[in-house]
C-alpha positions in Angstrom: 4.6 22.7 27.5 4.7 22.0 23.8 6.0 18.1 22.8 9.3 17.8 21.3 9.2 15.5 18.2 11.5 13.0 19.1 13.4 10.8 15.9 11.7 7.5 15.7 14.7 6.0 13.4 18.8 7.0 13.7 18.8 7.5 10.0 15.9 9.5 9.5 16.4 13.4 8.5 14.4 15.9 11.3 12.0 16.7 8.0 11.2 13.2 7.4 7.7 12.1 8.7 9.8 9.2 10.4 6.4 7.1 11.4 5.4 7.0 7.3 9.0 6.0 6.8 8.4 3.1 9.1 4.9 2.3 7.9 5.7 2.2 4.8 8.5 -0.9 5.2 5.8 -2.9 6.8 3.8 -5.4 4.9 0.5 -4.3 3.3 -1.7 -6.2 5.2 -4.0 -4.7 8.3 -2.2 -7.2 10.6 1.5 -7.2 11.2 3.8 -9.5 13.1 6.4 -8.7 16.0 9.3 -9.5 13.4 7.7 -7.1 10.7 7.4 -4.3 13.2 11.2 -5.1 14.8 12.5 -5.4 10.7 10.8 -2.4 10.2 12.2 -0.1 12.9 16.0 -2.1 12.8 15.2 -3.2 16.5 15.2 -6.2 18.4 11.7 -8.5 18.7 12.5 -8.6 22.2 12.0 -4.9 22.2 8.2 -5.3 20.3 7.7 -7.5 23.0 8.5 -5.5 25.9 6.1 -3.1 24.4 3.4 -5.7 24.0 4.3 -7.5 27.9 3.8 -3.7 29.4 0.8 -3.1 27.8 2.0 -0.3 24.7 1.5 -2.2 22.3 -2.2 -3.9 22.4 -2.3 -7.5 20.0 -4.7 -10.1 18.5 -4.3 -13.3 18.7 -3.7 -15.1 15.5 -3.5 -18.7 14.4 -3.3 -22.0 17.3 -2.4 -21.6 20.8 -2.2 -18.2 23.1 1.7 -18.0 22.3 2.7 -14.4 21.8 4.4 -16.1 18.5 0.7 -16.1 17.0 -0.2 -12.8 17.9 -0.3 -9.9 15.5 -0.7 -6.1 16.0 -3.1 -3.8 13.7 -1.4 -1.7 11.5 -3.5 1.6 13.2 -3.2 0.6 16.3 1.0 0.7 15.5 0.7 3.7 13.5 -0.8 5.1 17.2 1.9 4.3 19.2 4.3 5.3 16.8 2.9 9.0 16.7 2.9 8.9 20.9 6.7 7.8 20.7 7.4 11.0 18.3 5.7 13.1 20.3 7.6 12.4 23.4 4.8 10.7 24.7 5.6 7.2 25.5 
């Protein structure tokens, strides 16, 4: 059974490519934080960090402490999961 592209962002046209749309709004850098990736997608940190706690969404640690505050996620490893959630597989 072929996968169904599924919308990544409510404003997004079916002929975007929705996961450049959202890669581009991200900072430059190879690392990204939870609030760049939320402010990126209009969603919730909560919701990045769901994806982090149940193991989606794989993270560095960055900075003092263990705190999931001081971790950061790599921009391929994002563009990944992005492309799984389009393609209905996630």
């Amino acid at each position: 059974m072929a996968a169904v592209r599924q919308p990544l962002l409510s404003f997004a046209r079916p002929e975007d490519d929705t996961v450049e749309l959202v890669m581009r709004k991200l900072p430059a850098s190879d690392l990204v934080s939870i609030p760049d990736i939320a402010s990126a997608m209009s969603i919730a940190n909560s919701v990045v960090r769901e994806w982090i706690d149940d193991g989606r969404l794989p993270t560095l640690p960055c900075g003092a402490g263990n705190e999931r505050a001081h971790h950061k996620v790599s921009r391929i490893t994002f563009r990944r999961l992005l492309r799984m959630k389009q393609q209905g597989l996630l």
